[in-house]
C-alpha angles and dihedrals in degrees: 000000000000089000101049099071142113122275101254109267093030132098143195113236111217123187097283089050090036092053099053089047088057103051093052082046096053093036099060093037091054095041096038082058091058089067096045101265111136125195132254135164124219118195117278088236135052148165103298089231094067090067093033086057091039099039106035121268078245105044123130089240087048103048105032105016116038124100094228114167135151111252112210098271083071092254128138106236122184132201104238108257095183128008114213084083089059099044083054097049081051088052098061097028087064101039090248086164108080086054085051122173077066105187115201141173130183142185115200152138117259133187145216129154100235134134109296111247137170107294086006127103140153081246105048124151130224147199134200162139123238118183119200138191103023118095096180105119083236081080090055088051090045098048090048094043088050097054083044093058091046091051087048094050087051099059099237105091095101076064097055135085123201118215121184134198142165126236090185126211123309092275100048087045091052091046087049096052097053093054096047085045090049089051104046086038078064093054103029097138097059089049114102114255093260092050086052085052094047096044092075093040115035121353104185085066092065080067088064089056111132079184103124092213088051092044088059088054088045107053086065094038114123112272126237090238097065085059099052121123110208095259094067092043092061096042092056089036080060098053090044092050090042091050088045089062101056085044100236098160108230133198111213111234123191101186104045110112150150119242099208118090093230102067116088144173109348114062124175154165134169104211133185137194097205085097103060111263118027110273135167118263102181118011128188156160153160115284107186092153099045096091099050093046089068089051107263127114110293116261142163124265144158137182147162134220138202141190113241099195091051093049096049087058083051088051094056126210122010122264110265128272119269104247119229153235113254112204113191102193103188103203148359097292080046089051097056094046093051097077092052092040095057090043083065103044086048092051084055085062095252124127112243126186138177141189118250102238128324140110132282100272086048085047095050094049085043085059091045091040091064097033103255123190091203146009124209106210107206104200120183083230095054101042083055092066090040091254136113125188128242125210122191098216094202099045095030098225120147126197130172108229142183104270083223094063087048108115085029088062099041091047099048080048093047095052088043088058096048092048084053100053094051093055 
């Protein structure tokens, strides 16, 4: 029906999809643990101020992409369209401070209203790391090695790039901007109407332009590099030769950058063209001024985020179902032991499944229906001698059994199977 369906960039996801988002989401909580990140959630709305102050009043996500409505206490709530915002704000409301360097991941749904695109929606989910309160360029190795090893456990770093820029101190970044302001102010008028909007505001944006007129201007456009104080040089020399010795390969990038005035010295992206055109899987940076900026103390921070939904098509295909657990109760005494019986298989940590009525040629296809390994036949004959039958429903094979060496048995047939496969 017309009017059952998704919002439109929206999607249900069922178990396949469920599964491969999963596994992204698992993945980077298990391995984000190894290097000390521990997982909180902030809610999915705030106070709209927390992402005007974060993401500029005249931002493109502020002013085109954010769900912002009044509730019915007459305040402005946003959906988060980005978190690290959020995980800030968390930062200061529960005194995190005084337990600095505070380590965080998170896994969430976000939301912009944008055009939707292949592995972007308006409801799209993250995760990510964000590391506050260390401004030792170590942080910024730890947080990039991190997202490398999640990519790797994963299985889609062979499909990433990383590419690698400075922002340099405050300083370097100011004297940047005014040169960068100074040249496209040269050439305003071939500039497309956005990057003519962008030039007053906020410069370092024009270099995001995937305007072809623009690309031509920028690719003579001065480069960060020629503006950094020494400072800056060895900050970012001492990422390049941390991430050397852990040997995470890095493009130079000269023209990756962050708009907003608050990001400084690390930039980074691991992109991939497995998805079409090149497009960034897992962006970060260093974000020192953020903090102040919403009005808390300042404080040194950097983070990384990455699109769930983009990672698990770089995955491939979902990890396989767990297959079941098929019981077979025949009558009525069978049918009131099947309950407890598949309790008992499912506290073993094995899946278990049943029809819901039907005889045994409905059970059976049941079993075959959701892919059961094997099926346990409870017969009234059989129960009266304390025994069920198992019937391996890929080899065929078919063995009465005491009903107290059960789970014993399905799990030493279960394990046999699995040993098999992985010859």
């Amino acid at each position: 029906m017309a009017d059952l369906q998704p919002v439109r960039g929206t999607h249900d996801m069922l178990p396949d999809a469920m599964r491969g988002h999963r596994r992204v989401v698992d993945t980077a909580a298990t391995t984000a643990l190894t290097y000390g990140f521990e997982e909180v959630a902030t809610p999915i709305f705030e106070f709209t101020h927390v992402f005007k102050r974060t993401l500029g009043d005249t931002s493109d996500v502020v002013t085109k992409e954010m769900y912002t409505f009044t509730d019915k206490g007459g305040e402005e709530i946003t959906l988060r369209p980005e978190n690290t915002a959020s995980v800030m704000r968390a930062y200061v409301s529960n005194g995190l401070a005084q337990h600095a360097p505070v380590k965080c991941f998170y896994a969430g749904p976000m939301f912009r209203y944008e055009r939707p695109q292949k592995g972007r929606l308006r409801q799209f989910h993250q995760i990510g790391v964000e590391l506050i309160g260390a401004a030792q360029p170590q942080a910024d190795i730890e947080v990039i090695a991190c997202g490398a090893a999640i990519l790797d456990a994963i299985g889609v770093r062979e499909h990433t790039t990383l590419e690698l820029n400075t922002l340099g101190d405050m300083a370097s970044r100011t004297a940047y901007r005014d040169a960068l302001v100074a040249y496209f102010s040269d050439h305003r008028g071939a500039l497309s109407e956005d990057s003519q909007d962008r030039l007053g505001r906020n410069p370092l944006r024009i270099l995001d332009s995937k305007d072809q007129g623009d690309r031509v201007l920028i690719a003579d456009a001065p480069v960060f590099t020629d503006y950094l104080n020494q400072e800056s040089v060895d900050f970012f020399g001492a990422v390049k030769a941390g991430l050397d010795a852990l040997n995470i390969a890095y493009s130079l990038n000269p023209r990756l950058v962050r708009g907003l005035d608050y990001y400084c010295h690390t930039a980074f992206e691991f992109t991939t063209t497995a998805l079409g055109a090149q497009g960034a899987v897992m962006a970060g940076g260093r974000y020192d001024g953020l903090l102040g900026m919403m009005g808390g103390p300042e404080t040194p921070g950097i983070g990384w985020a990455a699109g769930i939904e983009r990672l698990a098509m770089l995955a491939g295909d979902p990890p396989p179902r767990i297959r079941p657990v098929a019981v077979v109760p025949l009558g009525e005494i069978a049918e009131e032991k099947a309950a407890p019986l598949m309790d008992q298989i499912r506290r073993a940590g094995l899946r278990a499944e049943s029809a819901f009525g039907g005889n045994m040629k409905k059970r059976m296809k049941h079993a075959n229906k959701i892919n059961a390994w094997a099926a346990v036949i409870l017969g009234e004959d059989e129960l009266a001698r304390g025994e069920v039958q198992i019937k391996n429903l890929d080899s065929g094979d078919q063995a009465a059994i005491p009903l107290d060496t059960l789970i014993d048995s399905l799990i030493e047939q279960r394990e046999a199977a699995a040993k098999a496969t992985n010859r």
